[in-house]
N, C-alpha and C positions, 0 to 999 in steps of 0.2 A: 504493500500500500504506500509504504514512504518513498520507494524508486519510483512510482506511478504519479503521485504527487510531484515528484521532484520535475516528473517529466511534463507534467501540464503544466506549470509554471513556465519551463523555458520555453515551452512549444507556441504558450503566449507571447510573454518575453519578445522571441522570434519574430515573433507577429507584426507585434507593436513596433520593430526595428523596421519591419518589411514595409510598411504602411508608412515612417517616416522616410525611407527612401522612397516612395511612389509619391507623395505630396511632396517633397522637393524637389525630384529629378524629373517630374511630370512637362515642366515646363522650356528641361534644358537638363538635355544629357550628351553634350558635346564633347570635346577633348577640353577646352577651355573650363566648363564647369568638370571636369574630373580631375584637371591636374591645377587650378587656382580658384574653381568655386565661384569663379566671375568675379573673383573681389570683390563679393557684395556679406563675406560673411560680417556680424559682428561680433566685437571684437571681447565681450563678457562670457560670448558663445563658446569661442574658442578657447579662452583661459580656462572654463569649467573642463570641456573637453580632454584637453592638454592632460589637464591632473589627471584624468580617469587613466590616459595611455601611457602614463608615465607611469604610473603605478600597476603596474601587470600583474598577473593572477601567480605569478613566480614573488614576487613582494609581499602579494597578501599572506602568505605562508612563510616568507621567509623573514621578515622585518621582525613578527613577534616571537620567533624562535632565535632570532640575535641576541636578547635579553640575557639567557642562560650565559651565554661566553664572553661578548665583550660590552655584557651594561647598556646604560642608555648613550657608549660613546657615539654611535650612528652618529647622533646629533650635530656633533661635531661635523659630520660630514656634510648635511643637510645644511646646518648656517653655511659652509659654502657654496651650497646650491645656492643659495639666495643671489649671494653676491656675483657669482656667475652670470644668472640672469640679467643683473644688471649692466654687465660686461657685454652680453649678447648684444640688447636690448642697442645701448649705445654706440660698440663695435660692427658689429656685425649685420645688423636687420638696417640700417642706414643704406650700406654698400648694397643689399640685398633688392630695395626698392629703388635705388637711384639707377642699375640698372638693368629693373625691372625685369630680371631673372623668373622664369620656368624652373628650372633647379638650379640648387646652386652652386652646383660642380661648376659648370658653363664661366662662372669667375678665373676660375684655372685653365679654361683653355682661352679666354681673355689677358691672361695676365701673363701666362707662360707658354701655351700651346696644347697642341693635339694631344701629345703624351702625355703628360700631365692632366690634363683633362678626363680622356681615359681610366689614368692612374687611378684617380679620386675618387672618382666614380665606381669604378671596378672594387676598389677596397671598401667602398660604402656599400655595393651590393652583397660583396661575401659575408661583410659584419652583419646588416644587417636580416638576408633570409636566414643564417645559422641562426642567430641570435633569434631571431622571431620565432623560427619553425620551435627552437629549444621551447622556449615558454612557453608554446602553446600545446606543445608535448605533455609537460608537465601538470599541465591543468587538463589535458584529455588524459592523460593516463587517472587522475584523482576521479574525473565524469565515470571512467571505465572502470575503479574500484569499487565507487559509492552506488553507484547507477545501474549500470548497463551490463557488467559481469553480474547479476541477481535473472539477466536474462536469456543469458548465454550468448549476448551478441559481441560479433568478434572485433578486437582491440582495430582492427583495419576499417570498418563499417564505423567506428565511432569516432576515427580520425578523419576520415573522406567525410564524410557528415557536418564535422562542424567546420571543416572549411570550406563545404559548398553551401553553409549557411551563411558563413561571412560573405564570400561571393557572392552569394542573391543578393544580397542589400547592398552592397558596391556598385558591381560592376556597371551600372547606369549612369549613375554621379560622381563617381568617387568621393573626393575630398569635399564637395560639395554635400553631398548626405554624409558623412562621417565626422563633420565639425558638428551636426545638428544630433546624430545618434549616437555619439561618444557622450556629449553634456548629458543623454538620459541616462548612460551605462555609468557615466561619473556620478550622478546623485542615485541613482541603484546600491552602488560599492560602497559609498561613504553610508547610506542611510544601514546598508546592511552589518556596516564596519559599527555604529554604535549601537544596533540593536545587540549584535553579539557580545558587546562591552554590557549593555545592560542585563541581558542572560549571566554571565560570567560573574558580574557584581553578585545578583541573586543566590549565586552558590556559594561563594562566599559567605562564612560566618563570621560578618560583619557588617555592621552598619556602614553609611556612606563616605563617613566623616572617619573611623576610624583606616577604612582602606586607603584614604589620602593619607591620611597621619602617618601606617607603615610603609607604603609608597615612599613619602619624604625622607623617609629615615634609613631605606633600605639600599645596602649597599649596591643592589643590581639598578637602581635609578642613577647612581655615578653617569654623568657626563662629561666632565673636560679630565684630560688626562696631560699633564703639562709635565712630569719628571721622569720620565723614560722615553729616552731617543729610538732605546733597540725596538720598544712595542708600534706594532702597526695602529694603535690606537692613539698613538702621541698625536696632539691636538693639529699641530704645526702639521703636519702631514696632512691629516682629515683634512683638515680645512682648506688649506690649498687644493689638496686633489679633488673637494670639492668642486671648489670655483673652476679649477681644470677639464673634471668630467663634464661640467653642464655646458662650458664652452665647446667639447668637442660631441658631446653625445645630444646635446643639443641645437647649439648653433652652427653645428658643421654636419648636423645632420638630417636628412632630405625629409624623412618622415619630421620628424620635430617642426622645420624648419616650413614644411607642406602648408602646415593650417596658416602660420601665423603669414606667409604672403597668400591666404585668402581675406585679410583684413582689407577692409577700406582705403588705406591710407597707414603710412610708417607711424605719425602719431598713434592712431589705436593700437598696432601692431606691438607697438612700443608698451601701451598703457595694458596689455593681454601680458606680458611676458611680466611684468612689475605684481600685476594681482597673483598670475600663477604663481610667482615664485615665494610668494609672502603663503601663500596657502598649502605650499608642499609641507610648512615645518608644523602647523597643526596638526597634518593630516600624519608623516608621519609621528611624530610623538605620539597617538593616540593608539598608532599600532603598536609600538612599546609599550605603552600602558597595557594594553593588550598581554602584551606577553608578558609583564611582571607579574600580572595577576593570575596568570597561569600557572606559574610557578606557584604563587603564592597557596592558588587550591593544590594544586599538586602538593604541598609540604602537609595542608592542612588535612587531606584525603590519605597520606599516604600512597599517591601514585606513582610508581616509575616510570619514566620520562625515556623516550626511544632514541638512539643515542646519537640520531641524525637529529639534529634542532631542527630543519623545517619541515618534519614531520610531530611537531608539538602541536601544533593549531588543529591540524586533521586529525591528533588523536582525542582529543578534548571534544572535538565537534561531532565525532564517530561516537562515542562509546559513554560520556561523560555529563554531557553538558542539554542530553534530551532532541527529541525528533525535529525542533523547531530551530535551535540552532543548527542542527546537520544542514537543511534545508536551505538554512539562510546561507550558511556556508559555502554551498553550493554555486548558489544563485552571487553571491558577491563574488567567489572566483570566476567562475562564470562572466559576468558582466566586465569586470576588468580582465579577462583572456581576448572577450568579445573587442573591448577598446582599446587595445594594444596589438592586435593582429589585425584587423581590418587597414589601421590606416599605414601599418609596413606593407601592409598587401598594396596600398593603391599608392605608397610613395617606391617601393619599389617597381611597381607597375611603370610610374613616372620617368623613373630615375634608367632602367632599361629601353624605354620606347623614346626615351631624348635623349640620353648621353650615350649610348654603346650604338640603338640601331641610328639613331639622327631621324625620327619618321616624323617629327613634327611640322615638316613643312608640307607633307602631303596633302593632297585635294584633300576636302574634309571626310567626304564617308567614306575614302579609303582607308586615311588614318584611325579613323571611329573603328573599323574593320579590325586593323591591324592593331590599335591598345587593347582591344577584349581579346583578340588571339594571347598577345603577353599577357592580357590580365591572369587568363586560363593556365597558361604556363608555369606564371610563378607560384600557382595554386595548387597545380601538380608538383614543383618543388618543395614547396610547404611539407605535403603530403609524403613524400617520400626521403625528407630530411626524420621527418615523424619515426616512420619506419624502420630507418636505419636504426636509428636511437634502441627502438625498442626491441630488431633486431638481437644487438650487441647485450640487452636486458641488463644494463652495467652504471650505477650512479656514478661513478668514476669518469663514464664517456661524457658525461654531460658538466661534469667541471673542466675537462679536460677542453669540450668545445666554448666554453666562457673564458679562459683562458687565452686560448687562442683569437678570439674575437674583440678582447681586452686590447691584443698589443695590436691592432688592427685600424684604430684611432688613431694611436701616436703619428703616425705620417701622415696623417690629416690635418694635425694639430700644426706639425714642422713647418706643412706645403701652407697653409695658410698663413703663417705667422710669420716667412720669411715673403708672401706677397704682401701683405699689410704693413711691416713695417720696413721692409727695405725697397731700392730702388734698381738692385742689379738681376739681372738678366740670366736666367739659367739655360745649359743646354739641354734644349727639352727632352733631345731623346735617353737620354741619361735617369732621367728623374726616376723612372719605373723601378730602376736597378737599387738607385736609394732610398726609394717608400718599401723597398721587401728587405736591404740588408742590416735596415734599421732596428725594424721588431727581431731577427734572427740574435744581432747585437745585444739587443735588451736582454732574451732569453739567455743567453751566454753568461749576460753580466748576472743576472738573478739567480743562477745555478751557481757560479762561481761564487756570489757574495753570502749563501746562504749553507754554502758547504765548506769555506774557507774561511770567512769573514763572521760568521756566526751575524750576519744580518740580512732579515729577510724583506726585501724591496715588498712593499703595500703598492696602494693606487697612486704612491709616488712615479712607481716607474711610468706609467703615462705619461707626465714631464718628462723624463728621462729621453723616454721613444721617440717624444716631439722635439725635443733639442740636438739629438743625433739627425733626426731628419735634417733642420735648421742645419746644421752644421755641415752635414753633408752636401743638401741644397749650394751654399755658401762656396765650397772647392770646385762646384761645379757651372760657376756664374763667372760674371764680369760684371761691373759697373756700368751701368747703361749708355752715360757719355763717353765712356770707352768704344761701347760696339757702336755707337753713332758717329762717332769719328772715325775706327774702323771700315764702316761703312762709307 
């Protein structure tokens, strides 16, 4: 009865998405409303949105299972999200509208050239369909525990499924319906994020007043961590890689980067990214709250705790916490799996059918043709990244592929940072060779530094990977009044 439940909800859910792609894409379903939304989105639209896909159904399990090992330092990371944004906002989203970029690779083959352009693009594709197929893996495999294994249908029918559900409600508008059905998937997640805080409250034996009291006082609420250099939770680290992540995984990122040139105008674009980023640090603190109090019934229950942390939330929600939380549970991974793969689906879609094939100049309903052919495409990639994964049946592969899609930024970071702030001139064809020897670099220094040096590189090394890019870039330039006089 509770898998059957679980299952009319979403099959509404579904619904309710289907029906706001058909009242938006009814009137315009061109390549312009799929890959800019006609710039008529607004700009409150897309900040609510934003949080939903930032926050993935891999987050919602894994943020309050953080708790257990390194406290409430996340935090620390998260104030740097903020200020990142504001780095984007100022840096970046300026360059981005002035000219009036489609993606925003297309800067690099402006600034540098063809290869490089490619480059960009190419390493934005690999990060991000691994990166997406992974998370949405991980939230179909939880569908297929809780769900769908009660009915014997097979882990392959439940993967093809939900991404020909995301599919249905895209492929007409894209980014244009997904700035409007992310903002429902975003208040879905969050409403379902405090109902389950208020379940949890309830099992707790205590009042409301006293849960804050040991909250305040409990050592796993620690946030800033200022006197260990060798810990990856030292503040200075967080905090910068911070600011560094959302600059690169945001603003040098095509999905991220998709909604907000559906804004109006760089003003609102601008004033979308300032509200997002002030809303990430409520939203998350609330899921550490989450997870201290899990702990906290766990000690008072006598429960033992599975020894994987982002399997704390799911066990609490299965077994512990009653049929109304599993449900909800569901439904809030769910909606955030829903809002973080839809629009890597239609920024990859984008980012494929303008940077690698160039099809955007074609007649219009050829090109219309040919982006649902890639739309379809990278829908079957999705699917069959899924597979492998589960394949291999191995937790291991799937850190292993975050890993690797980790150092896969840094040379985004470099190629970016040395057109923006410098003036010399690189040999294009070259660039390819130092956006791959770069991350290889990284991996070398991080095994060396962790086996010799008894220090283990954090989300510092994405600095690291963007300044070896930079510096490589750098040997392979000249100063631009040089080749002009040259010339």
């Amino acid at each position: 009865m509770q898998g059957t439940t679980t299952l009319i909800i979403i099959a509404v859910y579904f619904l309710v998405l289907l029906l706001i792609s058909f009242v938006v894409g009814r009137k315009s379903s061109d390549n312009n409303a799929f890959f800019l939304g006609n710039r008529q989105s607004p700009w409150w639209i897309v900040a609510i949105g934003m949080l939903g896909s930032s926050i993935s159904g891999v987050s919602f399990v894994s943020v309050p299972g953080m708790v257990r090992s390194i406290d409430f330092t996340y935090m620390q990371t998260v104030i740097g999200f903020f200020f990142g944004y504001i780095v984007v906002a100022k840096v970046l989203l300026p360059l981005y509208y002035r000219l009036n970029l489609t993606t925003i690779y297309t800067y690099l083959e402006q600034r540098f050239g063809k290869y490089s352009y490619k480059t960009g693009a190419s390493f934005f594709l690999l990060s991000k369909t691994i990166g997406a197929a992974t998370r949405l893996y991980i939230v179909v495999l939880i569908l297929q525990t809780f769900v769908f294994d009660a009915w014997n249908i097979p882990f392959v029918v439940t993967a093809c499924g939900t991404v020909v559900l995301i599919w249905l409600y895209t492929f007409r508008s894209g980014i244009k319906t997904i700035v409007w059905t992310d903002t429902l998937q975003t208040l879905v997640m969050l409403a379902t994020l405090v109902l389950i805080v208020v379940q949890v409250t309830k099992q707790i034996d205590m009042n409301t007043s006293e849960i804050a009291s040991t909250l305040m006082h409990s050592e796993k609420t620690r946030i800033f961590v200022f006197d260990d250099w060798h810990s990856k939770q030292n503040f200075f680290k967080q905090f910068f890689s911070g600011i560094f992540i959302v600059i690169v995984m945001t603003g040098l990122d095509q999905d991220a980067m998709q909604k907000n040139l559906t804004c109006r105008n760089l003003r609102d674009a601008q004033k979308n990214m300032y509200w997002y980023g002030i809303s990430f640090i409520p939203v998350n603190f609330l899921f550490l709250v989450l997870g201290a109090m899990l702990l906290m019934l766990a000690t008072q229950n006598g429960i033992e705790l599975p020894t994987v942390s982002d399997e704390i939330l799911p066990l609490f929600a299965s077994q512990y916490l009653g049929k109304t939380v599993l449900v909800l549970f569901i439904i809030g991974i769910v909606a955030a799996a829903f809002s973080s793969a839809d629009s890597a689906l239609a920024a990859l879609t984008t980012s494929f059918f303008v940077d690698i094939l160039g099809m955007q100049k074609e007649e219009e309903n050829k090109a219309r043709h040919n982006r649902i052919i890639v739309h379809i495409g990278i829908s079957v990639v999705f699917i069959l990244v899924m597979l492998l994964i589960k394949t291999f049946n191995n937790k291991s592969v799937i850190d292993v592929i975050y890993t690797v899609v980790s150092y896969t930024y840094g040379p985004l970071l470099g190629m970016y940072a040395f057109g923006l702030f410098t003036k010399r001139q690189v040999n294009d064809r070259l660039v390819p060779y130092i956006a791959i020897a770069s991350p290889i670099i990284c991996g070398a220094l991080g095994w060396v530094s962790t086996h010799y040096w008894d220090y283990s590189f954090g989300y510092e090394l994405l600095m690291l990977n963007g300044l070896l890019t930079f510096a490589g870039l750098w040997l392979i330039s000249m100063d631009s009044s040089k080749k002009l006089r040259n010339t």
